[in-house]
N, C-alpha and C positions, 0 to 999 in steps of 0.2 A: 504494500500500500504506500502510495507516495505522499511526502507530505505537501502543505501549502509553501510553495515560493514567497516569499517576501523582498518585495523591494526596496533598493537601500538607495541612499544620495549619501555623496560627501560632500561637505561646505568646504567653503574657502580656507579653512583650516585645518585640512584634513579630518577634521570627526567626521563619523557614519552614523547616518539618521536611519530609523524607517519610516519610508514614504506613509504606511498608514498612521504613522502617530502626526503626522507632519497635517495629513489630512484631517487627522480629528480634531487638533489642535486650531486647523483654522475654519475652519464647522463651527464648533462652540463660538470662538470669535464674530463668525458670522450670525450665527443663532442671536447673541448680544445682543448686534446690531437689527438685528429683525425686531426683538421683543423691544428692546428701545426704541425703535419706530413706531412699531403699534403702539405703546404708551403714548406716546406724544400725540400720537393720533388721535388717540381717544381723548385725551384729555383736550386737546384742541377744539375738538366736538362740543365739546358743553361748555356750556354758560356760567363763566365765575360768580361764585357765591350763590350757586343754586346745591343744592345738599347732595345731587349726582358728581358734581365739580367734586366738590369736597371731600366726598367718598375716595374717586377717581385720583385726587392730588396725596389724599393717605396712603393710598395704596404706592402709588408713585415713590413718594417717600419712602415708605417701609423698603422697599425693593431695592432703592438707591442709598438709602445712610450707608455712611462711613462710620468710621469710629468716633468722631467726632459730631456726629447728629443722633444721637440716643434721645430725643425729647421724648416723654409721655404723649398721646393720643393728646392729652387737657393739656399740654404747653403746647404743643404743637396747634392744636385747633384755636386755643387764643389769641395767638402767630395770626395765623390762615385767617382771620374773623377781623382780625386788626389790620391787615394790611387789604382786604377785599372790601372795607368803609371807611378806610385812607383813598383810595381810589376811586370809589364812587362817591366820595365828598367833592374830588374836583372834577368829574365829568360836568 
């Protein structure tokens, strides 16, 4: 029984890759970028400061913080509530 072949690349520096880790690695990368575009999408769809927004921009967040963006749903939504009647004060 024979096994599967695997394809290899070598970089500029002599190390050997395999082609499928090379593939999946830039998959995922692309995956990223697909689900980052649907976000944005959606979220561009609805109408700031309507409770689908809001929903929409949590989720957003949750998905995106860093180590540095841990707020609670309640700071965060105070955030979101303060700066969406900052903005329709000067429309």
């Amino acid at each position: 029984m024979a096994g599967k072949l695997e394809q290899l690349k070598v970089d500029k520096d002599g190390n050997i890759h395999s082609v499928d880790s090379e593939i999946k690695k830039n998959k995922k990368t692309a995956d990223k970028i697909i689900n980052k575009s649907s976000q944005k999408n959606t979220t561009e769809n609805l109408i700031p400061g309507t409770p689908e927004h809001k929903t929409q921009r949590w989720k957003d967040y949750e998905a995106n913080k860093g180590d540095n963006s841990n707020w609670t749903y309640d700071r965060w939504s105070k955030q979101y509530d303060t700066i969406i009647n900052s903005f329709t004060t000067y429309l």
